[in-house]
N, CA, C and O atoms as a printed pandas DataFrame, in Angstrom:
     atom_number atom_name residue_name chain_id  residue_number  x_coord  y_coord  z_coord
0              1         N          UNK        A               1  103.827  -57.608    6.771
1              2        CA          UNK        A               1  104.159  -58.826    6.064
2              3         C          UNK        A               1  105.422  -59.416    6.694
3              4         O          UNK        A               1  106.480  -58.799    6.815
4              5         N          UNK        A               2  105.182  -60.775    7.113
5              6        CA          UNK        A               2  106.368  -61.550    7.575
6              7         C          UNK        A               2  107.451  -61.843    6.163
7              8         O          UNK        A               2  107.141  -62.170    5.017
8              9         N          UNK        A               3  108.696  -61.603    6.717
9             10        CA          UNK        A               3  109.648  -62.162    5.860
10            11         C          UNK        A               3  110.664  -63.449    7.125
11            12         O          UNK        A               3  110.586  -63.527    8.352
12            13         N          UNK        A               4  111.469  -64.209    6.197
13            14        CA          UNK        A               4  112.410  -65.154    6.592
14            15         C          UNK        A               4  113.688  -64.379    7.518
15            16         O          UNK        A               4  114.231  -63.277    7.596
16            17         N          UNK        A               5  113.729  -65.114    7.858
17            18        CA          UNK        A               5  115.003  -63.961    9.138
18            19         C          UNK        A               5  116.197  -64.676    8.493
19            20         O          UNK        A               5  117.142  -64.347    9.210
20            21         N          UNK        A               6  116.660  -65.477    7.526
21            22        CA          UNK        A               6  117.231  -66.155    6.747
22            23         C          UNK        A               6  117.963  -65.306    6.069
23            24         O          UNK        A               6  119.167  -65.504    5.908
24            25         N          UNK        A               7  117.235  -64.076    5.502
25            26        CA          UNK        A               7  117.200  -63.175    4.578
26            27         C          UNK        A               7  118.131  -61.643    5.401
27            28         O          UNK        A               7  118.464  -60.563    4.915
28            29         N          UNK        A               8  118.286  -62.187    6.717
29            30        CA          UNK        A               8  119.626  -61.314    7.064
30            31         C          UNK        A               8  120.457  -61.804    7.430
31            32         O          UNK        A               8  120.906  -61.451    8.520
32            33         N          UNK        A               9  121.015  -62.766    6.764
33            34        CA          UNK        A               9  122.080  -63.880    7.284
34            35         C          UNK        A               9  122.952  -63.225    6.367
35            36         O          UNK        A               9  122.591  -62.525    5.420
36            37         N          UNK        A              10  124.403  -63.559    6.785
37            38        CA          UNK        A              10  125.444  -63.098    5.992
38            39         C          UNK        A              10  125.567  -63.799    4.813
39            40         O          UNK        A              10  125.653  -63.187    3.748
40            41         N          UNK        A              11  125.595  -65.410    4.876
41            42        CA          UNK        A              11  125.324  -66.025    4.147
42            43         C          UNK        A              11  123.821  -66.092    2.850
43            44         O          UNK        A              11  123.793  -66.474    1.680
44            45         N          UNK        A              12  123.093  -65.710    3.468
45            46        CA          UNK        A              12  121.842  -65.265    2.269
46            47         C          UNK        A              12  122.205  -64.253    1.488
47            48         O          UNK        A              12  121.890  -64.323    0.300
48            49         N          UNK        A              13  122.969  -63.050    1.992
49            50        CA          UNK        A              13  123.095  -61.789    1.787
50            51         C          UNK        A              13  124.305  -62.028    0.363
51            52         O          UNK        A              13  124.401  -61.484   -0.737
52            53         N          UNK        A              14  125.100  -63.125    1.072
53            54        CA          UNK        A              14  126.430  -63.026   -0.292
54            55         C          UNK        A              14  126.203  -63.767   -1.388
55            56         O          UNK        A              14  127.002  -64.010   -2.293
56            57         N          UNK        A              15  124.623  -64.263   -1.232
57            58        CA          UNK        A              15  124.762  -65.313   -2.753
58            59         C          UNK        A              15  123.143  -64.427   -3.482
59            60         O          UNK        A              15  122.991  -64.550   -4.697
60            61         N          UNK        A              16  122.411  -63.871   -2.947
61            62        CA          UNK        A              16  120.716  -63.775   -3.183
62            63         C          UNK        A              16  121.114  -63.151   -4.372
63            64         O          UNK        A              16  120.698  -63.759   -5.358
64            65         N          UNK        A              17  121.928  -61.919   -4.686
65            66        CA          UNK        A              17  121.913  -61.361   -6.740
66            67         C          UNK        A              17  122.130  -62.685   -7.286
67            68         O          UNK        A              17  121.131  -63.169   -7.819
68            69         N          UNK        A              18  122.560  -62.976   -7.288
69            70        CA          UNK        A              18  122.969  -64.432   -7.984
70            71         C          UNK        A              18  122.246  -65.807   -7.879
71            72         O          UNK        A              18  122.344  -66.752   -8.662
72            73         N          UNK        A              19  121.659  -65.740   -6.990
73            74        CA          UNK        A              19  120.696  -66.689   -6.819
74            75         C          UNK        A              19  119.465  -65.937   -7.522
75            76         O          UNK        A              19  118.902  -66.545   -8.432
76            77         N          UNK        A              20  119.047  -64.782   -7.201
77            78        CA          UNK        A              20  118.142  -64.529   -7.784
78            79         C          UNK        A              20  117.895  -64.594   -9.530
79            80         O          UNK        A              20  116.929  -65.201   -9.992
80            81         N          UNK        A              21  118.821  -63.943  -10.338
81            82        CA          UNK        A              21  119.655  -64.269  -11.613
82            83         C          UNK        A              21  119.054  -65.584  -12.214
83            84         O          UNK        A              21  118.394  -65.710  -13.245
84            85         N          UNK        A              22  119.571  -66.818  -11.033
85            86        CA          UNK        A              22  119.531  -67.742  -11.643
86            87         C          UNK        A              22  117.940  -68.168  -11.585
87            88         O          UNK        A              22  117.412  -68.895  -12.427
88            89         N          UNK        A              23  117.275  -67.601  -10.465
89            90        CA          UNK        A              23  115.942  -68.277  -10.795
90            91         C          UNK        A              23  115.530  -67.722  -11.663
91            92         O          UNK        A              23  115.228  -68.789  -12.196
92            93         N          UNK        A              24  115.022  -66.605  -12.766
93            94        CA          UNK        A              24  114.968  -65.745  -13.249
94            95         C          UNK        A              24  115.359  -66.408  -14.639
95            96         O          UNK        A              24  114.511  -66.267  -15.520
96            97         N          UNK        A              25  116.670  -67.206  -15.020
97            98        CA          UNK        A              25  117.030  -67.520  -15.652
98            99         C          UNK        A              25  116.044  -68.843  -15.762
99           100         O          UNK        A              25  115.941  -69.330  -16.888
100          101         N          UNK        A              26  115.304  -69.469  -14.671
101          102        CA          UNK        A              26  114.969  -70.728  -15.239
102          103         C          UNK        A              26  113.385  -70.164  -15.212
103          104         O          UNK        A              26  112.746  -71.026  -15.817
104          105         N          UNK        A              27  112.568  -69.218  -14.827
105          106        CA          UNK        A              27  111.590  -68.786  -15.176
106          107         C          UNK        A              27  111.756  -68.974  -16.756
107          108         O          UNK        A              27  111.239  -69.974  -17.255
108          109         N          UNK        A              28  112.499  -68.005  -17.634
109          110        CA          UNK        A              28  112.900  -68.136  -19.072
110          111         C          UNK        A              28  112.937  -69.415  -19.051
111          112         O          UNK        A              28  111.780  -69.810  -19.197
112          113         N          UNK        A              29  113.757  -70.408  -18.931
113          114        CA          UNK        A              29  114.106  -71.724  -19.767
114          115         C          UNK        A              29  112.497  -72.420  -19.578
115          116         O          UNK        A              29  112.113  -73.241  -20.411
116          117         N          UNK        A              30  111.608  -72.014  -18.412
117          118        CA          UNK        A              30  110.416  -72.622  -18.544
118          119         C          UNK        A              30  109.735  -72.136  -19.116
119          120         O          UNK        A              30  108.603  -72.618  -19.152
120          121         N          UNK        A              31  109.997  -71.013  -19.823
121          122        CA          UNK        A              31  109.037  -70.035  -20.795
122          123         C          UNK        A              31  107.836  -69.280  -19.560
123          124         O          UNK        A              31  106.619  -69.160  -19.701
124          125         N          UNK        A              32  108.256  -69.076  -18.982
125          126        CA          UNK        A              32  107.146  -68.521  -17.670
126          127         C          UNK        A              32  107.604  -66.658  -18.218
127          128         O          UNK        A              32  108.814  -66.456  -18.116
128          129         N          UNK        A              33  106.944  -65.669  -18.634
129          130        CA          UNK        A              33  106.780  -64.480  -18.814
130          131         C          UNK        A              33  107.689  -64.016  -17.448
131          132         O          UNK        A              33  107.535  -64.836  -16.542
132          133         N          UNK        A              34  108.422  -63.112  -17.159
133          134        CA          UNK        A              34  108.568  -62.296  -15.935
134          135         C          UNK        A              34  107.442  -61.367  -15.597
135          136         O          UNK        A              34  107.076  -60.469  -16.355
136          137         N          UNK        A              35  106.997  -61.576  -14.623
137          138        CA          UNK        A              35  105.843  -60.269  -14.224
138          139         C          UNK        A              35  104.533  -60.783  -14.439
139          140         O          UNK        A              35  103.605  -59.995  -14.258
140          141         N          UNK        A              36  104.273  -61.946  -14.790
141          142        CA          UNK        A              36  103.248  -62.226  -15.679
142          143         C          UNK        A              36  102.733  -62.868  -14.465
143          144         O          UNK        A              36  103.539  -63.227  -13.607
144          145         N          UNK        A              37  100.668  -63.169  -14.199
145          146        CA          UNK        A              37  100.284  -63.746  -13.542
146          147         C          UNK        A              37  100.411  -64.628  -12.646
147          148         O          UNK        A              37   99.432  -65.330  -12.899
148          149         N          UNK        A              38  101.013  -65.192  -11.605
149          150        CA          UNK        A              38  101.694  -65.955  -10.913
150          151         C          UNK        A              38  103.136  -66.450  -11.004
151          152         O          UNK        A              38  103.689  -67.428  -10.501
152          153         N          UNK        A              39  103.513  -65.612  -11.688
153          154        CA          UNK        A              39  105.124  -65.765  -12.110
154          155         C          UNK        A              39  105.999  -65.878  -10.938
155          156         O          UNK        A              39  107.087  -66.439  -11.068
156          157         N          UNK        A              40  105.549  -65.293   -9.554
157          158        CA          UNK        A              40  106.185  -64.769   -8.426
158          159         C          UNK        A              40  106.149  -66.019   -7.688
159          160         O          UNK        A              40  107.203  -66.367   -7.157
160          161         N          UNK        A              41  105.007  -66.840   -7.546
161          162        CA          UNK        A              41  105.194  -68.398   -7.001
162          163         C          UNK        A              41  106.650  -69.213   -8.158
163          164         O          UNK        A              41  107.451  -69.966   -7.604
164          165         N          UNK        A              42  106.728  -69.050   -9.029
165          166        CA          UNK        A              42  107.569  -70.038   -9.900
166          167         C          UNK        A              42  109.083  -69.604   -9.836
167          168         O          UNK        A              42  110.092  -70.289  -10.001
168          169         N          UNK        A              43  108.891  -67.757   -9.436
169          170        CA          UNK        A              43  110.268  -67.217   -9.001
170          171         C          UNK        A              43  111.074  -67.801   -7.929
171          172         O          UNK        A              43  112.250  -68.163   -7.885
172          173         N          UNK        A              44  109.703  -67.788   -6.702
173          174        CA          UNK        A              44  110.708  -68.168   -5.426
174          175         C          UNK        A              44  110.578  -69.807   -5.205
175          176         O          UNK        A              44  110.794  -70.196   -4.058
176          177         N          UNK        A              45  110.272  -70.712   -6.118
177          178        CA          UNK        A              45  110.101  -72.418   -5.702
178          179         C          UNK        A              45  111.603  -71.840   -6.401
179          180         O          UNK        A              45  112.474  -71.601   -5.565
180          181         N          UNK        A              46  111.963  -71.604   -7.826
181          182        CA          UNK        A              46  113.114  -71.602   -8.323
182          183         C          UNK        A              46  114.370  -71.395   -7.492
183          184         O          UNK        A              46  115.435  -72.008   -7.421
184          185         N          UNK        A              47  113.760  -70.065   -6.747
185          186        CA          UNK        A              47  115.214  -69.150   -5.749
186          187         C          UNK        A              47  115.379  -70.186   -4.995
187          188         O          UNK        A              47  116.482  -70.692   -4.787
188          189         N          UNK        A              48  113.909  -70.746   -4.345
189          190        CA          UNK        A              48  114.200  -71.607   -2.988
190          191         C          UNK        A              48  115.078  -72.986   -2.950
191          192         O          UNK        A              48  115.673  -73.532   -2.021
192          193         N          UNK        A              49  114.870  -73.449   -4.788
193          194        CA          UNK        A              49  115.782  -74.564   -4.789
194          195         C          UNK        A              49  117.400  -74.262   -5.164
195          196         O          UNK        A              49  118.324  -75.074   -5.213
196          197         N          UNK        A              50  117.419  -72.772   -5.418
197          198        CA          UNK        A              50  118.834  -72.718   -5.738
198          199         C          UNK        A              50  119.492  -72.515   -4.333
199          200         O          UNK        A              50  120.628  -72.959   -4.172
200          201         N          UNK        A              51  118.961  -71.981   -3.475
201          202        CA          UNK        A              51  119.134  -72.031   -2.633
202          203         C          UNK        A              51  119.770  -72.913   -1.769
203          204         O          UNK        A              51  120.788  -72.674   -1.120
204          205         N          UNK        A              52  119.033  -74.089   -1.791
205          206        CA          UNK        A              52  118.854  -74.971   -0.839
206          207         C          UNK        A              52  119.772  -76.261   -1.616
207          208         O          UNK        A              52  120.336  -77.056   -0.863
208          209         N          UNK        A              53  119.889  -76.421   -2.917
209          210        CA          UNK        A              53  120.632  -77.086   -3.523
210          211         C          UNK        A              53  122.427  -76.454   -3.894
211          212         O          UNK        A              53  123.439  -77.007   -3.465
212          213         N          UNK        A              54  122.409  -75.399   -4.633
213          214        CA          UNK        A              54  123.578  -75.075   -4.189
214          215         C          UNK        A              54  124.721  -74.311   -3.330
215          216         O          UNK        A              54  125.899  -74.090   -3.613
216          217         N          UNK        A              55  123.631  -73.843   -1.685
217          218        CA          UNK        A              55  124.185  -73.035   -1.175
218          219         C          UNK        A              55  123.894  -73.875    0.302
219          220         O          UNK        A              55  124.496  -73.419    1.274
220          221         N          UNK        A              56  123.277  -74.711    0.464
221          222        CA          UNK        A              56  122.261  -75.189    1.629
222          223         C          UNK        A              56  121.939  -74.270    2.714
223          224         O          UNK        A              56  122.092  -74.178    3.932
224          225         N          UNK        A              57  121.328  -73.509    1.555
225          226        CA          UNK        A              57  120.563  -72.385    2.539
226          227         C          UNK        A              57  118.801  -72.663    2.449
227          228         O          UNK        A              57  118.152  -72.499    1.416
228          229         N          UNK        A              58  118.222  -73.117    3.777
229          230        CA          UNK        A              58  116.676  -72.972    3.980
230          231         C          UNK        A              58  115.677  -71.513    4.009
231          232         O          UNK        A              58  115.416  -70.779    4.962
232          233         N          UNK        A              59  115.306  -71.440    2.758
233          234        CA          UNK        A              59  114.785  -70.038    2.665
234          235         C          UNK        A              59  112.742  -70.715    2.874
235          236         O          UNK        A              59  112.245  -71.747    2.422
236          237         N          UNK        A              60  112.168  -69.744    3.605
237          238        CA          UNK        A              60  110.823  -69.699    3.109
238          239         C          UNK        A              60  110.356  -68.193    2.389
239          240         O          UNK        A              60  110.546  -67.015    2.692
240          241         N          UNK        A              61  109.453  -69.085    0.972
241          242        CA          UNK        A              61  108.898  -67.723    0.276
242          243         C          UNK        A              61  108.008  -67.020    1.562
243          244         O          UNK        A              61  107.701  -67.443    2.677
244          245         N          UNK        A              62  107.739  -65.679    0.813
245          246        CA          UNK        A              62  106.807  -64.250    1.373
246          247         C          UNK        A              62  105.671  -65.930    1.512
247          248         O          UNK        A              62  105.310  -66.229    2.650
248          249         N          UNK        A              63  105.319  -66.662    0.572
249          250        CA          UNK        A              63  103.808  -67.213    0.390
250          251         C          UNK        A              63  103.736  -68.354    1.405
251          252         O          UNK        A              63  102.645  -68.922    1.349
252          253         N          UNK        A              64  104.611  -68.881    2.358
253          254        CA          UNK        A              64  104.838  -69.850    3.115
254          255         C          UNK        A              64  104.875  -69.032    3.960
255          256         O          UNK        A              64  104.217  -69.501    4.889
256          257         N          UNK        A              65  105.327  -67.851    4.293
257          258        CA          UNK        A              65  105.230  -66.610    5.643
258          259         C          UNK        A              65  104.456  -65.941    6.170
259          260         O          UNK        A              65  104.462  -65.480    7.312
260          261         N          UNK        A              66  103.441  -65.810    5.028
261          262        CA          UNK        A              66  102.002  -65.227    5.005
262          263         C          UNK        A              66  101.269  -65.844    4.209
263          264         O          UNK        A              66  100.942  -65.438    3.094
264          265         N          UNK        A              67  100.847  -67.220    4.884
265          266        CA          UNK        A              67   99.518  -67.891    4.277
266          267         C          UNK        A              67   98.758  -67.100    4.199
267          268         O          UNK        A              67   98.289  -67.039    3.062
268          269         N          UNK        A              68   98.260  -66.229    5.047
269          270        CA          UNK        A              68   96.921  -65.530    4.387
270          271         C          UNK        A              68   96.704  -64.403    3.424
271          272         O          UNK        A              68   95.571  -63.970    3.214
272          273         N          UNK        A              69   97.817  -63.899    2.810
273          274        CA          UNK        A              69   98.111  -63.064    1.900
274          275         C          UNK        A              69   98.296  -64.232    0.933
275          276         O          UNK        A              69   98.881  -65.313    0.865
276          277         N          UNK        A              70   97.024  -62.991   -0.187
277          278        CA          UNK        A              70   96.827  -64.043   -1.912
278          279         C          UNK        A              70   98.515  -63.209   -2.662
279          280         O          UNK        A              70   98.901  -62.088   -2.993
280          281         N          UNK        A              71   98.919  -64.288   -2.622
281          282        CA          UNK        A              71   99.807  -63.499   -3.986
282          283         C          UNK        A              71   99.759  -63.953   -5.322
283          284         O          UNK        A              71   99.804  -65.137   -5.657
284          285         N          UNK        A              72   99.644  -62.724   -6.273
285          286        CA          UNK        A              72   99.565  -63.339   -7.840
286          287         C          UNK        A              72  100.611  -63.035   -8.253
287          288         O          UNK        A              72  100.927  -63.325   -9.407
């Protein structure tokens, strides 16, 4: 499985607990279950905009890395 080479940046590395947190946090505010059936697409659009909005860091999800892997 391809991952983002993004994801060993020093900069990815010092914000991702916290970025992650926060997507996590808006899974909840959207009422989206954790763990629950496609929850994992709504995790990383979330991570990817915290990302990219308050860190301007360009992340691609696992699901943009490996089109051909189904993820639920």
């Amino acid at each position: 499985m391809q991952h983002d080479p993004v994801e060993q940046s020093p900069a990815y590395l010092a914000v991702v607990d916290h970025v992650e947190e926060l997507a996590l946090q808006e899974l909840d505010r959207l009422g989206i279950p954790r763990g629950s059936f496609g929850s994992c697409h709504a995790f990383w659009a979330a991570k990817q905009q915290v990302l990219h909005d308050r860190f301007g860091i360009e992340w691609k999800s696992p699901a943009e890395m490996n089109p051909l892997i189904i993820f639920d």
